[in-house]
N, C-alpha and C positions, 0 to 999 in steps of 0.2 A: 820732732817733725809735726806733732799733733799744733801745736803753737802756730809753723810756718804754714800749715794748711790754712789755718783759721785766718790768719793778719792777709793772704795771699787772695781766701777768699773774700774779704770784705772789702779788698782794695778792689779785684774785677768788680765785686757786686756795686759797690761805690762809684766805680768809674762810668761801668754801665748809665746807671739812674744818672748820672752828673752830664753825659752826654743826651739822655733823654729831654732831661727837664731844661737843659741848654737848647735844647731848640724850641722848647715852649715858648721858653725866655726872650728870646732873639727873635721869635715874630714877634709876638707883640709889643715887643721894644721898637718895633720896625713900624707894628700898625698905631702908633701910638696909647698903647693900652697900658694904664697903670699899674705895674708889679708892685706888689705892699710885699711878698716874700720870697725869695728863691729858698728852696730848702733841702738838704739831703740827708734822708732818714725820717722816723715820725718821731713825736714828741713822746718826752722831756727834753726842754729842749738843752743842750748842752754848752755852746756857744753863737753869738750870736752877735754879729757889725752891721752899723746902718750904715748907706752909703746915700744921698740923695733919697730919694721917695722909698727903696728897697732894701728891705732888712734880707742880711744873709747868714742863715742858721744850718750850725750843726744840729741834727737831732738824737737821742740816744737808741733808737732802735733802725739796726741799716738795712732794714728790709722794702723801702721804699726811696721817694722824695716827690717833692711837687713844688710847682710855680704856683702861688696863689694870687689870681688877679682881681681889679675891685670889680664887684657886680659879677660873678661868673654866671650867675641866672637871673639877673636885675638888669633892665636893658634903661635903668630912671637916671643911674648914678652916668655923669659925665666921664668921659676915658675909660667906662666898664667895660667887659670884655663883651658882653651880653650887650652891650651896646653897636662894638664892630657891625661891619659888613659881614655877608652872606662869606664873601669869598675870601676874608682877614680870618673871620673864626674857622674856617674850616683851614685854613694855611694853618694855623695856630694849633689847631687840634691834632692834623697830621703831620708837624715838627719834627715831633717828638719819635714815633717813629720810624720818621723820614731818617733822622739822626743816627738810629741804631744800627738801622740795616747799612747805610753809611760807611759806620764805623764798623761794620762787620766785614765790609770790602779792605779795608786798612788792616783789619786784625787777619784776615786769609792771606791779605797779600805779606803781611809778616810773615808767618807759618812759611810760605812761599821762598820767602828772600832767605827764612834762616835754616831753611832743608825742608821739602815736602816729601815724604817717601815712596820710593817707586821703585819695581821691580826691574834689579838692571841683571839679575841673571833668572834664567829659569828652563824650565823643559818641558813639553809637550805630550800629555798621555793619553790614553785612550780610556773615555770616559764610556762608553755604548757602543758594543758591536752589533751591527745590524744581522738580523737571521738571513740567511738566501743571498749575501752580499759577498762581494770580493773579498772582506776582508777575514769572513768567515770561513769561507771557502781555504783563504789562504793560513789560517790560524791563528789570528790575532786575537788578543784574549783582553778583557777589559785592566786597566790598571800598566798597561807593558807604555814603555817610554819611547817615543818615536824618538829615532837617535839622527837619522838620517832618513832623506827621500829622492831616489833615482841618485845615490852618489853627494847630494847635495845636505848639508848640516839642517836641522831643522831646531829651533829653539825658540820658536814664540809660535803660536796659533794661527794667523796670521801669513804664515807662508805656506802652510801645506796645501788649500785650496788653490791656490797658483800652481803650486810645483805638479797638484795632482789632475788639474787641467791640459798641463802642458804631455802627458803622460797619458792619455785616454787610448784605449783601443793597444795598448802594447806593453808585452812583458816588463816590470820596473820592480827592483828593489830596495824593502825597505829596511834600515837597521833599526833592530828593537833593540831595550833593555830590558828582562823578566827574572826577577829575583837575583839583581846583581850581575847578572852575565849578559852577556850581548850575542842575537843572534841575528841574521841575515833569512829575512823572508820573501820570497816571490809573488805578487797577484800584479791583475793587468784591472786600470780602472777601465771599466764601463763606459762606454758615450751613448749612455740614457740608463736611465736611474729612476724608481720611487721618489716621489716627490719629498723633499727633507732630508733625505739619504745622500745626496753627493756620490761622484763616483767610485770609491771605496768604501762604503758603506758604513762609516764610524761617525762619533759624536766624538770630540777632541777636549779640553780642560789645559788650562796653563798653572803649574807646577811652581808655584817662587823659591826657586833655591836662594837667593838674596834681594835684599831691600834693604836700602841704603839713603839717606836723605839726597837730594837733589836742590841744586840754590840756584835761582832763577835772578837774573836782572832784575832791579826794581820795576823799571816798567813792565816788563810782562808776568812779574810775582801779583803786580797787582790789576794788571787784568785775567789773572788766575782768579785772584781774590775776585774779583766782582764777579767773573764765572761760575767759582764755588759758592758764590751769598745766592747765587740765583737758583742754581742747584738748591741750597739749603730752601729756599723758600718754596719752589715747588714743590718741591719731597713734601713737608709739612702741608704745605696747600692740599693735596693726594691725599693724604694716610689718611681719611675717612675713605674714601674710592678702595684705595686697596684692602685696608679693615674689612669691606664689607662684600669685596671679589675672593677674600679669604688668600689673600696672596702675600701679606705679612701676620705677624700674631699681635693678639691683644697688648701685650707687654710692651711692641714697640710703636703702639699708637696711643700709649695713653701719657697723658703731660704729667712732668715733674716739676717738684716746689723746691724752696730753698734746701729743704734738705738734702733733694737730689741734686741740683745744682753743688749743693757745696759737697758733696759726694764724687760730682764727677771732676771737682775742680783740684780736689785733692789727689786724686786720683793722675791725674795731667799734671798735679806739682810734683809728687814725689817721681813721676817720669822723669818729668825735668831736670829735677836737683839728679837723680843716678845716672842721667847721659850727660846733661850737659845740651840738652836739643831743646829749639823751642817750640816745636811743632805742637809737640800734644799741650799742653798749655794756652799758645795762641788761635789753636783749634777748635778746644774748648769754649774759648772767650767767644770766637765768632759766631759758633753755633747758638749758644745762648744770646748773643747782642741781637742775631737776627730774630731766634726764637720770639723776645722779648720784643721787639717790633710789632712781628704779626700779633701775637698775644694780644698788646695796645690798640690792635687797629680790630678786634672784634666786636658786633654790635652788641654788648654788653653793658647796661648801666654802671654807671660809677668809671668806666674805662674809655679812652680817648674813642675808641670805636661809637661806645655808647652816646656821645657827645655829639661825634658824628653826624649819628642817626636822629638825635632831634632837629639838628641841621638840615638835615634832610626832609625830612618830616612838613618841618616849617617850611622848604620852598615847596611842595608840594601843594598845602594846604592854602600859603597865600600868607600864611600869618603864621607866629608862635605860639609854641604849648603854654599853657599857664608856667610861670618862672619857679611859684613853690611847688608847682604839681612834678616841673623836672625835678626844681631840685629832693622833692623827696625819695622820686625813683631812684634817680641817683644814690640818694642814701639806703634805700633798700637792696640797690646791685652790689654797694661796696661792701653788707652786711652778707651778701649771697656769697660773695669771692671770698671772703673770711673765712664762709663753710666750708666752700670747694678746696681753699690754699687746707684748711684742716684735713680733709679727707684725702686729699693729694698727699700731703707730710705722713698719711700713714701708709697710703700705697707704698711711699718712697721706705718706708723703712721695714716694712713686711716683704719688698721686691726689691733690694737695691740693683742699681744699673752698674755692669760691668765693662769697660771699652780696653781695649788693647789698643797699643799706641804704637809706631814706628817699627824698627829694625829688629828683630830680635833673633 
């Protein structure tokens, strides 16, 4: 299994980057900018085909890849890239992550088409009895299973608010479950209430007795998928906001490196091989496809964000940064991410990340 992890994870990690730097590529194949290399992986290189003006190389290490165009901080050389327009280099630069997030709608909307899991059975309990309330009054106790309400089945959250509106001001009964047995209890809701309280005076929770994959049409698997990339990307966009309202913990706002990537990708393999499901797998992938988008699009030297931002810079100013002055920073951001991806590989393995997946 240790084997299928590994070939399972280099082929996402591979595909990933190969959709990334594919959009490099296809803009400036578009803006006329001269490719000398498509690549995926870093050097040694391992294999390597010219085709026209662009050599295409395997590399021996699969933790990355890149487009290299001519002049990326030289605007002297003719077809550089550093030559482009204002609104070519910045196409070019945002490709790539344009590409991932992309593909992370394709890889949701798989997930989608090959069963997404959802609760098709479950029960309704009672999470907070209010003091002074109906339901107190009448003995409802935290933890008991609303079985029924006024006569009526209840088994999603969802219906009680209606059933208990329709019910105000008059005797109605509810059937519980508490430790296995079932009882019939009396209270009359309220028509006016503490504000947050509702007319019987509980706080409710929904119960999954079962979760089941669910297979959606292509077309609306994948407008699931582009729902869920967007989801993915807000959440992450947030998680400094919420880090510092103290409303998730440490552990789930801090980035992981290859090692957790390939940690949770194993993780979604050996799901897969014992169900037989591709959710957790294809789940995996889009999370990270997206991840790795946003990641690209941060003002960071050495990274397309970084890139970006001298783009930026320069239309502000009127003119561009000195070319070896970028390009140094640039080399000093990629020498800085080299520390961070280090420091990260050891969170990842002092903390590995745990996910539960589907139906269980």
């Amino acid at each position: 299994m240790s084997l299928l992890n590994l070939v399972i994870f280099l082929i996402l990690l591979s595909l990933l980057i190969l959709v990334h730097e594919l959009g490099h590529f296809i803009l400036a194949k578009r803006a006329g900018v001269k490719v000398e290399e498509f690549a995926i992986g870093f050097p040694p290189r391992l294999f390597s085909i010219q085709r026209g003006e662009t050599s295409y190389s395997i590399n021996a290490i699969p933790l990355g890849g890149y487009v290299k165009m001519l002049g990326e901080e030289d605007p002297t050389y003719p077809r550089s890239f550093a030559s482009a327009s204002r609104k070519w280099r910045v196409a070019i630069l945002a490709a790539g992550a344009t590409m991932n997030i992309v593909f992370a709608v394709f890889l949701f909307g798989g997930a989608y088409a090959s069963g997404w899991p959802e609760v098709t059975k479950s029960e309704v309990t009672v999470a907070q009895v209010m003091p002074d309330s109906p339901a107190s009054s009448a003995g409802l106790k935290e933890g008991d299973v609303i079985v029924a309400f006024d006569g009526h089945p209840v088994t999603t959250p969802e219906q009680l608010p209606g059933l208990s509106q329709e019910s105000l001001g008059r005797p109605t009964t509810i059937e519980i479950r508490r430790g296995g047995q079932q009882r019939i209890i009396t209270l009359t809701p309220r028509t006016s209430w503490p504000e947050g309280e509702g007319p019987i005076g509980i706080a409710i929770a929904e119960h999954a007795l079962k979760i089941e994959p669910v297979y959606y049409p292509l077309p609306t698997a994948l407008l699931n998928g582009a729902r869920e990339t967007l989801q993915t990307v807000v959440m992450t966009l947030t998680l400094p906001v919420l880090l510092l309202k103290g409303l998730i913990p440490a552990s789930m706002a801090r980035p992981i490196g290859p090692l957790g990537i390939y940690n949770l990708t194993t993780q979604a393999t050996t799901e897969t091989v014992a169900t037989g499901w591709w959710f957790p797998l294809l789940s995996v992938a889009g999370t990270v496809s997206a991840g790795l988008g946003l990641a690209n699009l941060l003002p960071i030297p050495g990274l397309d964000g970084g890139r970006l931002l001298f783009v930026v810079i320069e239309a502000i100013r009127g003119r561009r940064v000195n070319p070896r002055r970028e390009g140094q920073i640039h080399l000093v951001g990629l020498a800085l991410l080299m520390s961070l991806v280090i420091i990260v590989t050891y969170f990842d393995i002092l903390f590995p990340i745990n996910v539960q997946f589907g139906p269980h």
